[in-house]
BASEVO-462259 format. One record per atom (N, C-alpha, C): x, y, z. Coordinates in steps of 0.05 Angstrom, whole numbers, plus 5000, padded with zeros to 4 digits. Example, Ala and Ser with C-alpha at 12.3 -4.5 7.8 and 13.67 -1.06 7.14 Angstrom:
526448865156;524649105156;526449345156;525749555142;527349795143;525850015157;
This chain:
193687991667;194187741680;196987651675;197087471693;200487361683;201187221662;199087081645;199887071618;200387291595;199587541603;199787721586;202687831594;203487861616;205787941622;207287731614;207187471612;208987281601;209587391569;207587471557;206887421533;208087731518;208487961540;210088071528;212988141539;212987921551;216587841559;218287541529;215787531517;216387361501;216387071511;215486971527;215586741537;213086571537;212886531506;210586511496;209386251508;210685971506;209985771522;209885821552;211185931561;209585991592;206686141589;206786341576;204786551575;201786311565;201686091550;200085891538;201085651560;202285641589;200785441605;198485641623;199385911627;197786131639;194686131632;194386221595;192186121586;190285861592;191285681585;191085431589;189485431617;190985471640;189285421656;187485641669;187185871663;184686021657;182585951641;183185801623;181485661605;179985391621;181785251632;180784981655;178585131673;179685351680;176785521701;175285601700;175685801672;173085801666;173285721627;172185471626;172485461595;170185651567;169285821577;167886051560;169086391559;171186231578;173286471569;174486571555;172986731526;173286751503;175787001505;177087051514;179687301516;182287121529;180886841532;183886731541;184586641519;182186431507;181986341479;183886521454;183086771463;184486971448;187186981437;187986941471;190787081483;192086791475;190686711479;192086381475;193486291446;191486361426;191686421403;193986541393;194086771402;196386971389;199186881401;198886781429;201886661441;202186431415;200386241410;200986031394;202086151369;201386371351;201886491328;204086531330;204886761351;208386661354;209986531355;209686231370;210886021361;210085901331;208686051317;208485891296;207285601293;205685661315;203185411307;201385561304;201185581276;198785721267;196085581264;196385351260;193785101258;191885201294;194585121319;192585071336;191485391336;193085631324;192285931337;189585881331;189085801297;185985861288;184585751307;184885501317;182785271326;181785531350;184385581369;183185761379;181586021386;182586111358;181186421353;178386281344;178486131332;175785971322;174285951348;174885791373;173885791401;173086061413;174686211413;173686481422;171386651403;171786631379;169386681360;166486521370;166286281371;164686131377;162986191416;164486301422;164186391449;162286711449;164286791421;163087191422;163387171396;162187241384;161087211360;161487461344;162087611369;162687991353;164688131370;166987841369;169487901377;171087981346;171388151345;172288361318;175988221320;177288271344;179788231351;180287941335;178487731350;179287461343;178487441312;177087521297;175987441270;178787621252;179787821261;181988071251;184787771252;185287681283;187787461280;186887231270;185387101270;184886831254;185586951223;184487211210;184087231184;188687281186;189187411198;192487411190;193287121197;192286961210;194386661203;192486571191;191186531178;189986391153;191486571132;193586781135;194886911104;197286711103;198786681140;201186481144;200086191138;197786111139;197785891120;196585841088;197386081079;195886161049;194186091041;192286141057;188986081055;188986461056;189386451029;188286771025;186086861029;183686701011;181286761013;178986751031;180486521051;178186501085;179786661095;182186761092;183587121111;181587291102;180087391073;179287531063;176687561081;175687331081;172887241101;172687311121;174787291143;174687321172;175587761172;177387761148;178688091147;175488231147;173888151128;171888341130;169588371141;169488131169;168088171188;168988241210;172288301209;173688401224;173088701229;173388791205;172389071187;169489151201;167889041192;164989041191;165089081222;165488911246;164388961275;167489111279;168889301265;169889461275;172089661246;170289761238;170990031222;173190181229;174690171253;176790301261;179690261267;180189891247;181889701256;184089701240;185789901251;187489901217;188789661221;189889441235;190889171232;189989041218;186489071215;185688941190;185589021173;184889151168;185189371140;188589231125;189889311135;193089181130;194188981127;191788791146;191988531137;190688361112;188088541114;186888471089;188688561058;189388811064;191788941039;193688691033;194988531050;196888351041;195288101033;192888041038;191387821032;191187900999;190388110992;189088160972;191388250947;193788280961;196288290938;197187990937;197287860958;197787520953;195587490938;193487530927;191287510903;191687600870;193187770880;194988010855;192588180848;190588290871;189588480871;189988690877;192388800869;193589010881;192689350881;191189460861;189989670865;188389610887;185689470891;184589510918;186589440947;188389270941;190789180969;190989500972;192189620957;192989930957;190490150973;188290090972;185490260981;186190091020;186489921022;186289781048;189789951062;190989921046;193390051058;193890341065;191390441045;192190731051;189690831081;187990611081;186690651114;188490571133;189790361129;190290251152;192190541159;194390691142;195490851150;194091161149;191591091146;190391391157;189691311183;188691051189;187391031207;190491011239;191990941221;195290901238;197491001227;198291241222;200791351211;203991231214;204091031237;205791021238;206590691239;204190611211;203990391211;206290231194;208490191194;210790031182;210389871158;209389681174;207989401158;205589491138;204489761135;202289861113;203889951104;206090051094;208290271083;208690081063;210889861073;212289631068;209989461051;208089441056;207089311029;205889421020;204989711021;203689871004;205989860979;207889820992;210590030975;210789700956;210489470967;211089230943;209089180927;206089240937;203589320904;204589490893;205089830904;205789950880;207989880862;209489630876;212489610849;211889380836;209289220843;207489030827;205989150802;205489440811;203689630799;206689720772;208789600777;211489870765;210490090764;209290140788;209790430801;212890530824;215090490821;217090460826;218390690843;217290950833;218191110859;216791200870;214091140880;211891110889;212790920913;213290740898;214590510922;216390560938;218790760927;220990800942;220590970958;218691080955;218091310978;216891150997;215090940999;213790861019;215590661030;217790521024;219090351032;220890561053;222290731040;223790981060;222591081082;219091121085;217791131106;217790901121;217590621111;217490401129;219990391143;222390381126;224990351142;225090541163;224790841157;225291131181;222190991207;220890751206;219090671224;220390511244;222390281212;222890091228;225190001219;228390131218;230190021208;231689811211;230489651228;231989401229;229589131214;228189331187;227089091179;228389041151;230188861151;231988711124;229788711104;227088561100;224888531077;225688831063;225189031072;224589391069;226289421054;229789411065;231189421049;231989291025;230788981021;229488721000;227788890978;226488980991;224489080972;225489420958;226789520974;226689800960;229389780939;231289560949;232989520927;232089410907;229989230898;228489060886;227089260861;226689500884;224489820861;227389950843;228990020857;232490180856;232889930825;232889710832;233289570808;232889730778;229289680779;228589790758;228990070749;229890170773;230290530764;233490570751;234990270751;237590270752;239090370756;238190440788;240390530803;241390350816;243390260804;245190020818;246890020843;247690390843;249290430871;247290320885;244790380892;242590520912;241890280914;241390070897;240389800898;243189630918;244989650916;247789570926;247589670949;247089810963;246689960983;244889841001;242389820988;240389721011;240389411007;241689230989;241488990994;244488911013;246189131014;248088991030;246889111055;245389311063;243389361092;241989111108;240789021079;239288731088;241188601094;243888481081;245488271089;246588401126;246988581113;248088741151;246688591174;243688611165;241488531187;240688291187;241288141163;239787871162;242287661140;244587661153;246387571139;246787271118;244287101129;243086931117;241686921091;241387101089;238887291065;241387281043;240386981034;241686861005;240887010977;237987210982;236887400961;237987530953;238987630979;240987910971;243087970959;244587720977;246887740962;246587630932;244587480927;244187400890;244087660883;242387770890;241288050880;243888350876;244988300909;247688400894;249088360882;249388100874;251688060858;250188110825;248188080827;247288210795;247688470790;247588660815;247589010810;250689000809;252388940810;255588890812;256388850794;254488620776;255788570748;254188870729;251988950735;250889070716;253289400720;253889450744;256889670742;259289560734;259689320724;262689140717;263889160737;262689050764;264288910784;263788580783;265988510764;265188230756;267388100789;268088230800;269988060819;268087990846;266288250848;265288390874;262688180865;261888140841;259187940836;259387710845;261587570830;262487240833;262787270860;263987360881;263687450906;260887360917;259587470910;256987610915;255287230917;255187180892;254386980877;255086710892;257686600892;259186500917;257586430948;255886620956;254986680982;253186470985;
């Protein structure tokens, strides 16, 4: 429909007056409800997404899809544990969902349950190899775990997925820390600044790996930012 085509032109408020009035026509239209939902997620109204995934649930009851996105913005509003709720009846009316599976993995490391986060991440990427976002936080349990080059390997798979994600390079310099490799840490936090020049972390972060090689000039620099 033409909200879905709005919706992946990015034109998320058009794509949600589209919904909207599919919804006026027929209001048990639990897939507009849906669609409606996830346009709202993007804008970052996550309150109304639930109300709506909540609506479409209430419509279909063994809509797997809607119970899978309500449980990821209930993580964006750190309601970990009702993500946990909706992730594993997401699961349950559909065994084959690696989005949940992956979503539940980050629910369950925001818990600091990170060995089982780690069991959910390694389906979601059996069930999806070329899943980025399971890499990427598989790879920040295991450096929760100081399992550290464990991590770096799976962060290096997330980036060769998705290299314009600054977090990836956040995080694998973050593992590089502890291995004190300071070049390699210097490296991927000035990647992140490359991509996300705002990213006040990084540059903190470099400017600590700068002093720890006695670049006390290139730190205060750093620090400065």
């Amino acid at each position: 429909c033409r909200g879905n085509a709005k919706r992946e032109l990015k034109d998320y408020s058009g794509a949600i007056e589209d919904y909207t009035k599919a919804i006026e026509l027929n209001p048990k239209n639990d897939f507009a409800y849906g669609n409606r939902g996830n346009a709202k997620r993007e804008l970052k109204n996550y309150k109304g997404a639930i109300e709506d995934f909540s609506k479409a649930i209430e419509l279909n009851q063994t809509d797997a899809l809607a119970y899978g996105n309500r449980g990821d913005t209930k993580i964006k509003l750190h309601d970990f544990n009702g993500a946990l709720e909706d992730l594993n009846i997401a699961i349950e009316l559909n065994p084959n969902d690696a989005f949940a599976y992956c979503a539940r993995g980050i629910a369950k490391s925001e818990l600091t349950d990170y060995n089982v986060a780690i069991e959910d991440f390694d389906k979601a990427i059996e069930l999806k190899p070329e899943n980025a976002v399971a890499y990427e936080f598989r790879g920040k349990a295991k450096s929760e775990l100081q399992d550290y080059r464990s991590a770096i390997e799976d962060f290096n798979i997330a980036i060769e997925l998705n290299p314009e994600n600054a977090l990836a390079y956040d995080s694998r310099g973050i593992a590089k820390k502890e291995l004190k490799d300071y070049i390699g840490e210097i490296e991927d936090y000035s990647k992140a600044i490359e991509l996300n020049p705002e990213d006040a972390i990084a540059y903190y972060n470099r400017g600590n790996a700068k002093y720890e090689l006695q670049d006390y000039i290139g730190a205060i620099e750093d620090f400065n930012k």
